[in-house]
N, C-alpha and C positions, 0 to 999 in steps of 0.2 A: 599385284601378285606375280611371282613367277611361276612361269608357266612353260611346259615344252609341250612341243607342238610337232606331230608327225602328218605326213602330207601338203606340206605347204606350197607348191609346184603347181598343184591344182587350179583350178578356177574360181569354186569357192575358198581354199585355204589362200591363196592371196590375197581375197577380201577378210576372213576371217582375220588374220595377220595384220592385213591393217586396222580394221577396226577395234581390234583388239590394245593393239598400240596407241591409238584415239584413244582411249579408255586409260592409259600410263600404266600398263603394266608390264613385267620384260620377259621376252618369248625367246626362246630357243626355239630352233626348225630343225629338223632333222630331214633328211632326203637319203636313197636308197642309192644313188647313182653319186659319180663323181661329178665335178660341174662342169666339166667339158663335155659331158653325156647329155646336156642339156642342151636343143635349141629351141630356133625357132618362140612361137608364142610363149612356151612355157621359160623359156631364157628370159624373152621380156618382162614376164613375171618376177622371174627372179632377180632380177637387176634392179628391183626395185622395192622387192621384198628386202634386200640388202641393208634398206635404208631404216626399219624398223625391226630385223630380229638379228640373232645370231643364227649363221646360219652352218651345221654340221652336216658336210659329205657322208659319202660312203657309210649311210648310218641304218641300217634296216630296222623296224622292229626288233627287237629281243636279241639282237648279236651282241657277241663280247661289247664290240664299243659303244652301241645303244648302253648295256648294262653295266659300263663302268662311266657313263655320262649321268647314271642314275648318280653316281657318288656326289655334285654339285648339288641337289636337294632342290625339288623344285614344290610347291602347291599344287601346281592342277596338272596333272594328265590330259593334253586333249588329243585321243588317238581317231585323225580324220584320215588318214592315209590308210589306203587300200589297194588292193592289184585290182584294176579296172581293164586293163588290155583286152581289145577283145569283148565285152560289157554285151555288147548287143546279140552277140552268137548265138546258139545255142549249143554250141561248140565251146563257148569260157568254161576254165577250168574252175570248177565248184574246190573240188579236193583242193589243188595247189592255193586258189586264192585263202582259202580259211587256216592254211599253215604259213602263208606267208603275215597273213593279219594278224595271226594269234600266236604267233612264233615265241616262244619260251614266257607265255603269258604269264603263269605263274611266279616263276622268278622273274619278273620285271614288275608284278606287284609286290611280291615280298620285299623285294630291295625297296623300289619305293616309299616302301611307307615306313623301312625302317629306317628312311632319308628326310623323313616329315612331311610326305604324300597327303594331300587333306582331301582330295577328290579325282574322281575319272569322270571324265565326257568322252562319250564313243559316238561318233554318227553315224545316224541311221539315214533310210533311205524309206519311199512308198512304193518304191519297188519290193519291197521284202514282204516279207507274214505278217498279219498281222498289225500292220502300220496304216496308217493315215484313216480315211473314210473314203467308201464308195461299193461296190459291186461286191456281191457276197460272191463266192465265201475270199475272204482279204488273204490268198495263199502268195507265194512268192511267185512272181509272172514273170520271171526269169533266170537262167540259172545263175547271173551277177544278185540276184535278192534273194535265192538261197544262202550266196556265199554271205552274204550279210547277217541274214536271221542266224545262222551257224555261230559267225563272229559275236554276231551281240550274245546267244546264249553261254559261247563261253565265256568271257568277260563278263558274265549277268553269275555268273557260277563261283567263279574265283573272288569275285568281291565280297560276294556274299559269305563265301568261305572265312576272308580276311576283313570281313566287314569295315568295307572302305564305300565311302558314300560313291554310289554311280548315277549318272545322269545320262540321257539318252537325246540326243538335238537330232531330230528327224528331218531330210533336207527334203522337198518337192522338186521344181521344173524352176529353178534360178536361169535369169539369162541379166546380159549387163557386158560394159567393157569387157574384155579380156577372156570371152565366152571362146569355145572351142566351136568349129565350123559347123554350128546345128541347125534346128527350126528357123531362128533368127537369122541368121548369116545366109540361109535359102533366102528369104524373101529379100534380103536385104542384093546381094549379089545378081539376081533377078530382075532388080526395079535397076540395078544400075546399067546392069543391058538395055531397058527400056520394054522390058518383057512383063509379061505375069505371070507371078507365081501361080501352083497348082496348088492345095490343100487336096491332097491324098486320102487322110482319115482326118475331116472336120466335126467328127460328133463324138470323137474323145475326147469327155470331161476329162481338163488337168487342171494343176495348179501353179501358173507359173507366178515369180512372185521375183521382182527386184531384188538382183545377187546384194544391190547395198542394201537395200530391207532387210534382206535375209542375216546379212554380216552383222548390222547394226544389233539385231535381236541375241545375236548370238555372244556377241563382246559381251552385255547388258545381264543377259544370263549365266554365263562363263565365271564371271566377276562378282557373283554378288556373295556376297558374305554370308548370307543366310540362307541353307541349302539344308535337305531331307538327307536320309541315308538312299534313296530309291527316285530317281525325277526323272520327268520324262515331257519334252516339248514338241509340236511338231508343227510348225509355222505355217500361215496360210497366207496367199495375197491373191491373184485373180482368178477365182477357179467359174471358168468356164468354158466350153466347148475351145478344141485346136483352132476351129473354124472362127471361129465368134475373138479370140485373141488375136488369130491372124489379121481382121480387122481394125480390132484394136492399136495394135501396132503400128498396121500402118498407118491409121489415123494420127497418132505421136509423132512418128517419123516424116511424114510428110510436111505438117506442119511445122519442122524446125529445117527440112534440109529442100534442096530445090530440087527435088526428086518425084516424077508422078508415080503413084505406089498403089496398084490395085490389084486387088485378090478375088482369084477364082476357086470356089471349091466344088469338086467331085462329088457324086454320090459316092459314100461308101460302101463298099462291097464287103471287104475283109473285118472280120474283128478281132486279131489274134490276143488283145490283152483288155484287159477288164475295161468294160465303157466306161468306169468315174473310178480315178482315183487319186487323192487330193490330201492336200496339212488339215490337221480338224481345228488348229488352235490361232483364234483370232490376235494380236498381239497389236496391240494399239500404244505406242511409242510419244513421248513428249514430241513438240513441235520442234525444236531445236536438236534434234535425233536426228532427224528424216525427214525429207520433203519427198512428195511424189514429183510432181514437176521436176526439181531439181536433178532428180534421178533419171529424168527422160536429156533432160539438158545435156546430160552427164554422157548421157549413151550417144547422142548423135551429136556432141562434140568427138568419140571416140571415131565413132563413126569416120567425122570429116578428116580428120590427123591419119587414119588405117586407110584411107582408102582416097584420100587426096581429093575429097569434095569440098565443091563452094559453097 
């Protein structure tokens, strides 16, 4: 299928991208920035994203040249790009994020589908309203999962309007290669001091779940030919306590690199965001999809190449 694809820069969208191209179908990327605007990790991303999409600059949501890129005619819509800046504050802009997300949404489905549009995939997040499983009541615990619920309901509005099939890929707590400096990359940068990690809040249920798990499910569903006018996925892989993964991991990690990896957790004190919130959708993948192993192999070979271990 063709397919264009906004937010590619990302972490997940450069899994998504590839996996997607494993599957043989041809992706346009579009990006918001010029490509000199780009370093750092997400340059390394791109440099390599190169290899399997086309890749279009200076191309925002919904601007003239987003909407005259519509004229090439594609099948699937997949709008993963969002304004994340910021994400953690409580300070992120709700307002700007959901006009940068939803920027001339209307006429960029109109034109679509009258380009031969067959479908939208919008990603969601269990940061928003309403998503995954855990902790009543399931409101947005942040003001980045506002701007999300905001995003999907208008896109949930306009399709429905133009009834054009929408699908909704819900992301959890991915981590893997090419991960931005988070939970993982703590413990990780930690043991290579020789130090131990702290876990701060170890009795927040998550869900964190292998970025190529996650990418695989998503190529797999993206692609498939037989689809509702209304779907909605939201993928799950290890949900268990921060504390109880922190372990986990290092138990992986330890075992592939010569590193001793041991984890302390804290009582918790604070609880500012819901204690369980997690994908509800088990997705169980043919064996030549996905390996678990493989995908640990994967990580602390990344590991050993990023950061120059034996």
């Amino acid at each position: 299928m063709k397919i264009l694809l906004t937010g590619g820069s990302s972490f997940t969208g450069y899994w998504f991208i590839r996996a997607l191209r494993q599957k043989g179908h041809s992706i346009t990327a579009t990006f918001r920035g010029s490509k000199e605007s780009y370093t750092g990790l997400r340059k390394q991303r791109l440099d390599e994203i190169a290899q399997w999409a086309e890749l279009v600059w200076d191309c925002p949501f919904g601007d003239e040249r987003f909407l005259h890129l519509l004229d090439d005619g594609y099948d699937i819509l997949c709008h993963h790009g969002a304004q994340v800046e910021n994400y953690k504050s409580l300070d992120f802009d709700v307002t700007g994020a959901v006009h940068s997300n939803t920027f001339n949404c209307r006429k960029v489905l109109e034109k679509a589908v009258s380009k031969g549009l067959k479908r939208v995939i919008l990603t969601g997040s269990v940061f928003e309203a309403n998503e995954g499983g855990g902790t009543p009541p399931l409101i947005a615990f942040s003001p980045y999962g506002l701007s999300k619920t905001a995003t999907w309901e208008t896109f949930r509005f306009w399709c429905w309007k133009y009834d054009i099939p929408l699908g909704k890929f819900v992301i959890p707590n991915p981590f893997g290669p090419y991960e931005e400096p988070r939970f993982c990359h703590y413990l990780l940068q930690t043991w290579i001091k020789g130090e131990t990690p702290v876990i701060k809040t170890p009795d927040y249920v998550r869900d964190n779940i292998h970025v190529s798990l996650l990418a695989a499910i998503y190529a797999g569903w993206v692609g498939n030919a037989s689809y509702a006018r209304s779907e909605h996925l939201s993928p799950s892989g290890y949900v268990q306590s921060q504390g109880a993964f922190a372990e986990r991991f290092a138990g992986e990690i330890q075992r592939r690199l010569r590193l001793e990896c041991p984890v302390r957790s804290e009582k918790q004190q604070a609880f500012e965001e819901p204690l369980v919130r997690v994908g509800i959708d088990t997705v169980v993948l043919p064996g030549n999809e996905w390996n678990e192993q493989a995908s640990w192999d994967e990580l602390a070979e990344y590991y050993k190449r990023s950061y120059g271990l034996s």
